[in-house]
C-alpha positions as CSV (number, residue, x, y, z in Angstrom):
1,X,0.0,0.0,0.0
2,X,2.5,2.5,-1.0
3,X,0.8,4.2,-3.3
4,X,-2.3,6.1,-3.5
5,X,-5.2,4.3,-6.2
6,X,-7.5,7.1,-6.7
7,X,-5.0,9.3,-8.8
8,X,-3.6,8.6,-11.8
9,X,-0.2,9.3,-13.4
10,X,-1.2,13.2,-13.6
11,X,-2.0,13.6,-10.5
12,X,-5.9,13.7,-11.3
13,X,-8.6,11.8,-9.1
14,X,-10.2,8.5,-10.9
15,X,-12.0,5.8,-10.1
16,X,-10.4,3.0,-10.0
17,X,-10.7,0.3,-12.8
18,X,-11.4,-2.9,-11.2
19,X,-12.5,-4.8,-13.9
20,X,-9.6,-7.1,-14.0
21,X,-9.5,-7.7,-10.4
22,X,-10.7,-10.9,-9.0
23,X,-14.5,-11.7,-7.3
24,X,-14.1,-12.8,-3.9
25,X,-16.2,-12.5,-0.6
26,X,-15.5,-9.2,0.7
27,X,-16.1,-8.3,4.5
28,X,-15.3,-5.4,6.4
29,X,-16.1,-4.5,10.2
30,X,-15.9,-0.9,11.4
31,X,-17.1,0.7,14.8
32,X,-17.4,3.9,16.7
33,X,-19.0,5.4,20.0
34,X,-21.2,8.7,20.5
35,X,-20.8,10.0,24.0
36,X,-23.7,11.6,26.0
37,X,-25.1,12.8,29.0
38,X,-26.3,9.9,31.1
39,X,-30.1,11.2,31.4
40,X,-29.8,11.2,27.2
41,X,-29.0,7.1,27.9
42,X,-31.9,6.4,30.2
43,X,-34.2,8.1,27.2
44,X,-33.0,5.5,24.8
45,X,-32.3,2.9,27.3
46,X,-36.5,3.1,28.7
47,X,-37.7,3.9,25.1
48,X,-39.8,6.6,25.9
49,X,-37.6,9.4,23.8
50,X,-40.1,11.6,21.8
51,X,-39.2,11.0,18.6
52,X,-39.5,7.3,19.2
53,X,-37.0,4.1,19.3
54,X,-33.7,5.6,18.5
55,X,-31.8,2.8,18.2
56,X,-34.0,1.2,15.8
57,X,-34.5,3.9,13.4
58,X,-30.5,4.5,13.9
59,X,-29.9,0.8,13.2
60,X,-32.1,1.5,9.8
61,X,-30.2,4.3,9.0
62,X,-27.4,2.7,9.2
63,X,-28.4,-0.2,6.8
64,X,-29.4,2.7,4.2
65,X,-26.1,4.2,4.6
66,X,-24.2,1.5,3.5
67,X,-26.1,0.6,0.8
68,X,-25.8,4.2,-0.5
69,X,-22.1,4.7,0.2
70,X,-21.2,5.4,-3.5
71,X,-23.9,8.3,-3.5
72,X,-21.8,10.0,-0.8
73,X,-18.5,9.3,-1.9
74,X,-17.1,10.3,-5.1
75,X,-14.6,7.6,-6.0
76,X,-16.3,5.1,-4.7
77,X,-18.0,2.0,-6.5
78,X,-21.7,0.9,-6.2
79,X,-22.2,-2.7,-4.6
80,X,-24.3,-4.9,-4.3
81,X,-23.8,-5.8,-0.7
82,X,-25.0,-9.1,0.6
83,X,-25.4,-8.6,4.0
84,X,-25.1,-5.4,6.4
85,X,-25.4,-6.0,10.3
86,X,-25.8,-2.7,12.4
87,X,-25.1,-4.0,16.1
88,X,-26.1,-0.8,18.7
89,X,-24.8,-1.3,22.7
90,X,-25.5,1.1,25.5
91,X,-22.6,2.0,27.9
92,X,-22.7,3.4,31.3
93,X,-19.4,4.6,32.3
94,X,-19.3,6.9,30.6
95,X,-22.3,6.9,28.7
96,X,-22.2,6.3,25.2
97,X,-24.0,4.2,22.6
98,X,-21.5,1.8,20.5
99,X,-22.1,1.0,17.2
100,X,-20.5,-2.0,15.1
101,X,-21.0,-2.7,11.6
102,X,-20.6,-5.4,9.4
103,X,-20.7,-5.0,5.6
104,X,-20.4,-8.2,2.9
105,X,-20.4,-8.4,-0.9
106,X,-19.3,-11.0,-3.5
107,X,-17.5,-8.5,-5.6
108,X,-13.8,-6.6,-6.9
109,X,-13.6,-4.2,-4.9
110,X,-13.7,-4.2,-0.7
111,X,-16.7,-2.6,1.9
112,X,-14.5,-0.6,4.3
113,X,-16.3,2.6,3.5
114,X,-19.8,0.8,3.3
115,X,-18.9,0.0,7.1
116,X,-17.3,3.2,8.0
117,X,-19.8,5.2,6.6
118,X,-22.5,3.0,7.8
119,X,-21.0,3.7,11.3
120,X,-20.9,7.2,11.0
121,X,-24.9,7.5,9.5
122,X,-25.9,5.3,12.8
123,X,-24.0,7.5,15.0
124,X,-25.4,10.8,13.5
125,X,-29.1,9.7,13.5
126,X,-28.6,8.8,17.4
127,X,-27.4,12.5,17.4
128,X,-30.4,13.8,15.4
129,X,-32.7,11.8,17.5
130,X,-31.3,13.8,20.6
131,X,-30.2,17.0,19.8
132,X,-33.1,18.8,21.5
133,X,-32.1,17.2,25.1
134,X,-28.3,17.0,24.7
135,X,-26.5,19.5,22.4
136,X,-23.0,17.9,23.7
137,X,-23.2,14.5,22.4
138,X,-19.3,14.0,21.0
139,X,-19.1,11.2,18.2
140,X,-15.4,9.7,18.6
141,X,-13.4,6.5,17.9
142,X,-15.0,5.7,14.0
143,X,-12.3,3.0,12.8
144,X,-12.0,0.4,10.7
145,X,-11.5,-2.7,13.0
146,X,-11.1,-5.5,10.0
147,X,-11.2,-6.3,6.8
148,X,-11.2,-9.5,4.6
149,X,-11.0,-10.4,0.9
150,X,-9.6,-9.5,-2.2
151,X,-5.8,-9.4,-3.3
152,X,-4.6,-7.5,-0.2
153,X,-6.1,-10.7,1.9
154,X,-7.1,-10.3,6.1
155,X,-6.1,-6.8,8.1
156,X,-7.1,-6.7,11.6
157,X,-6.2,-3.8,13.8
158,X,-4.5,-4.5,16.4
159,X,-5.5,-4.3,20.0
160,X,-3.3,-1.6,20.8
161,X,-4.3,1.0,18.5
């Protein structure tokens, strides 16, 4: 990965060609963490938030997200992914909602955005759910955590990092 893919000899952005490159199951798990007020958890956590189940119409969201990812960004190429999996966990100290996603295709090219932006669409509806009782919600840690398929084979981050 020394190189950057999306610019060609001249310097210009392009998408890349991936015609040539080989199918194979694709995977790619992200995850991320948006941080509230703990009276901003007990509305989601008792389900009685105005605006109605948040995690479920985040979880939806989500789903959406990553099936739109090559709307949002430029380079990227439309899939047709096979399965998307929007996992949502309360957490107390300190309180936050985690989100983990998991993105597969049959295709040439990988789902690490699909994930990451899927991540980052589930985390921002949570917001939008909440805004009107807590302003402060901080959305942190959005990371790729693994990825599988294709010619650059398994990357895993590592615990450390």
């Amino acid at each position: 990965m020394s190189e950057l893919t999306h610019f060609n000899a001249a310097g210009e952005a392009h998408m890349v060609d991936v015609g040539d490159k080989e199918t194979s199951t694709r995977r790619a798990v992200a995850e991320g963490r948006i941080h509230m007020q703990a009276a901003t958890l007990a509305h989601i956590r008792q389900g009685d938030h105005k605006k109605g189940d948040v995690l479920g119409v985040a979880r939806v969201a989500g789903i959406m997200a990553a099936k739109k990812t090559a709307d949002l960004i430029p380079l990227c190429h439309p899939l047709a992914l096979t399965r998307v999996e929007v996992e949502l966990e309360t957490e107390s100290t300190p309180p936050a909602v985690h989100c983990r996603v998991s993105v597969e295709t049959r295709s040439q090219t990988g789902v690490e955005m699909e994930a990451l932006t899927a991540v980052q669409i589930t985390l921002l509806t949570v917001y939008d759910m909440c805004k009107a009782v807590d302003r402060g919600m901080t959305i942190e840690q959005v990371r790729l955590l693994e990825k599988l398929g294709g010619k650059s084979g398994h990357w895993q981050r590592s615990a450390n990092s």
